[in-house]
C-alpha positions, 0 to 999 in steps of 0.5 A: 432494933434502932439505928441511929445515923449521924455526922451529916450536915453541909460540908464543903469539897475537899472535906471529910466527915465521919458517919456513925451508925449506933445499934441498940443491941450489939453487932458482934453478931451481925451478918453485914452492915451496909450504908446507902445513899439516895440523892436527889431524884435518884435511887438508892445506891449501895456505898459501903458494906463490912460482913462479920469478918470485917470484909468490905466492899465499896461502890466504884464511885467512892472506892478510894475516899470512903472507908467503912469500920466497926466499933463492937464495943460501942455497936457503932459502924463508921463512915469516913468520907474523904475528898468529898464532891458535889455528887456525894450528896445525898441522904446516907442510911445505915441498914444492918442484918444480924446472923440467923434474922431473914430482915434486916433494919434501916436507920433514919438516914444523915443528910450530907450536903457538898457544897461551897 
């Protein structure tokens, strides 16, 4: 299974880019799909994640300006990220677990660079 993750780049404060997460196999049967964040000389951190029902839950720090979706028909995830800051920059990583699969698969990771 691959995961390709994309929409970064150098964006500026105030802005709101879109991440995407595209599976090569579909996700109607996913368990979770979740994106995490490592930033410069930090950990990585839990952002957002959607269960199969469509649940989500967010990491305080973004609650409010993030929102996670899906796209079944195109095995796509989506990040919107709002009213971006300086201190979400980071390297954003999709990682994804299906129903009845004890692993799960990480994507490449999209730079997000918040900056003026």
């Amino acid at each position: 299974v691959q995961l390709q993750a994309c929409g970064g780049g150098l964006v500026q404060p105030g802005d709101s880019p879109r991440l995407s997460c595209t599976a090569s196999r579909s996700i109607v049967s996913i368990n979770s799909m979740t994106w995490y964040r490592q930033a410069p000389g930090k950990q990585r951190e839990l952002v957002a994640s959607i269960s199969s029902s469509g649940g989500s839950r967010y990491v305080d720090a973004v609650k409010g300006r993030f929102t996670i979706s899906r796209d079944n028909a195109k095995n796509t995830v989506f990040l919107q990220m709002n009213s971006l800051k300086p201190e979400d920059t980071a390297v954003y990583y999709c990682y994804a677990i299906w129903q009845g699969e004890g692993y799960g698969y990480w994507g490449q990771g999209t730079e997000v660079t918040v900056s003026s």
